[in-house]
C-alpha distance (Angstrom), angle and dihedral (degrees) to the residues before:
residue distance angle dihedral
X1 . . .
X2 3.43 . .
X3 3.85 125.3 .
X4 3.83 133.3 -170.0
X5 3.66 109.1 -174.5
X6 4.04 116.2 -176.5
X7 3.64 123.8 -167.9
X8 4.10 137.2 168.1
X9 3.72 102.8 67.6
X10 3.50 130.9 135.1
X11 3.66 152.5 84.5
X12 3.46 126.1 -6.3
X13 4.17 156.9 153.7
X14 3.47 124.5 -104.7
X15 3.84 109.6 -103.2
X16 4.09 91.0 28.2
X17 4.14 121.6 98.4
X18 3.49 136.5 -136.4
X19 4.14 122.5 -167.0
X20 3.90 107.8 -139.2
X21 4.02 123.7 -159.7
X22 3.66 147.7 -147.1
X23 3.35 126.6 -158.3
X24 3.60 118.8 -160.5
X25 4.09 127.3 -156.8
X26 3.94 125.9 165.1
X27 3.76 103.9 31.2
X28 3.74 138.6 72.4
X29 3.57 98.0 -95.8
X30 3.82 100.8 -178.8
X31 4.21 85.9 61.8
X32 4.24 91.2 44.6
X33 3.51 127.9 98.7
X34 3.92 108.8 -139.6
X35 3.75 122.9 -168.1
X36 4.21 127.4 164.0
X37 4.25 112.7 -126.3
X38 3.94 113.6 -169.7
X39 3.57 131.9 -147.7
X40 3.47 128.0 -165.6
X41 4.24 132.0 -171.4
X42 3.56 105.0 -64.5
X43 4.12 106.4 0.2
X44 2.79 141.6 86.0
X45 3.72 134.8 -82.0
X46 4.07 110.0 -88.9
X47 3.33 126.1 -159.8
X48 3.92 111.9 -125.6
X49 3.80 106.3 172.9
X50 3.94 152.9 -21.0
X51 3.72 131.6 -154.5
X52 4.67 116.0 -159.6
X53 3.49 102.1 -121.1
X54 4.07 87.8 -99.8
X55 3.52 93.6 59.5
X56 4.17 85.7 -123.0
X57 4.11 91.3 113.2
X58 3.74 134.8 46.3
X59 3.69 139.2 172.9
X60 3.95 129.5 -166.6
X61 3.73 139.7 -166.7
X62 3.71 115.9 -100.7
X63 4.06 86.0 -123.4
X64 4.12 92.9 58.0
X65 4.14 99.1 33.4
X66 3.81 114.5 125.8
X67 4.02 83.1 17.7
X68 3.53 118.5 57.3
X69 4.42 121.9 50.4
X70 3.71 115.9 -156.8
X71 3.80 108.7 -158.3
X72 4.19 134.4 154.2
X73 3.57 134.5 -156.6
X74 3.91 104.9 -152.6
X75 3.55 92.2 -167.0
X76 3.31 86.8 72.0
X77 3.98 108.5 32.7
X78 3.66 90.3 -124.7
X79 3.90 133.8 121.5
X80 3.74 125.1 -163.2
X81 3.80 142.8 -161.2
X82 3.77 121.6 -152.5
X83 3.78 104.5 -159.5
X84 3.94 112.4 -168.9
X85 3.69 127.4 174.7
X86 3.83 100.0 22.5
X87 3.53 125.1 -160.1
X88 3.99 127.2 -159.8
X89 3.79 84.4 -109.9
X90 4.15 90.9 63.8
X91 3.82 86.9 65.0
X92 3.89 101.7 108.0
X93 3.57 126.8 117.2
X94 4.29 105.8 -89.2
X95 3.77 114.2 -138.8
X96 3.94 119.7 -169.8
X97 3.79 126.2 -147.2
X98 3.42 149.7 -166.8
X99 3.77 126.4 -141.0
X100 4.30 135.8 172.6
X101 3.50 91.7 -135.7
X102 4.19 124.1 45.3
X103 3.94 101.7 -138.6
X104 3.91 124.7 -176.8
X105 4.03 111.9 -98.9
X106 4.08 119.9 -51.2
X107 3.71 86.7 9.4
X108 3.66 89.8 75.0
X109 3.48 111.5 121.4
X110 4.39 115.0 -149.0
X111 3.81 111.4 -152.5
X112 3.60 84.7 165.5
X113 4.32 135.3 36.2
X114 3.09 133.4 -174.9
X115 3.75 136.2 -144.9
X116 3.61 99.0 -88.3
X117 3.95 126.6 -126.9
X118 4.15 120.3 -137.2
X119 3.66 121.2 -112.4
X120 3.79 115.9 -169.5
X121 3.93 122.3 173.2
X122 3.84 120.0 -163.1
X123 3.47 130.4 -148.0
C-alpha cells in the first residue's frame, strides 16, 4: 500500500520560509517522479513542482520559480520543498504525489496523493 506522508506546514510571515516533506512508503521511490500541487480555498489545484525520480530534472510553477527548491534524498524515501520568500498568496494547502512517469508542469500525472499539510503566510 502506498503512502504519501507530508509534513512542515504551518503558519508563517511573509518574507520567512518553511521546508515541507514527503515521506514515501510502499513504492519504488528511486523509479517515481514526485512533484508538490497546491490548493488553496476556492481554486483550483496548481501545480508547483516535480522532481525525475533521479533527482537529475526538475520543473516549477511560474508562481514559485526563483523561490521554491524541489530536491529528494532516496536514501531516505523522502522529498522536500524549501519555500523562501513567502507571500500571502503561497498560503494553500500543499499536497505531494507520486507518479510512474516525471512530466513537465500540469502534465504531471498523480497515481498517488497524499494527505496534504496547510501552508498559510501572513502579512
Amino acid at each position: 500500500q502506498v503512502q504519501l506522508v507530508e509534513s512542515g506546514g504551518g503558519l508563517v510571515q511573509a518574507g520567512g520560509s518553511l521546508r515541507l516533506s514527503c515521506a514515501a512508503s510502499g513504492l519504488t521511490f528511486s523509479s517515481s517522479a514526485m512533484g508538490w500541487f497546491r490548493q488553496a480555498p476556492e481554486k483550483e489545484r496548481e501545480f508547483v513542482a516535480a522532481i525525475s525520480g533521479g533527482g537529475s530534472f526538475t520543473n516549477y510553477g511560474d508562481s514559485v520559480k526563483g523561490r521554491f527548491t524541489i530536491s529528494r534524498d532516496n536514501t531516505k524515501n523522502t522529498m522536500y520543498l524549501q519555500m523562501n520568500s513567502l507571500k500571502p498568496e503561497d498560503t494553500a494547502v500543499y499536497y505531494c504525489g507520486a507518479s510512474r512517469r516525471y512530466q513537465k508542469g500540469n502534465l504531471f500525472r498523480s497515481d498517488y496523493w497524499g494527505q496534504g499539510t496547510q501552508v498559510t503566510v501572513s502579512s
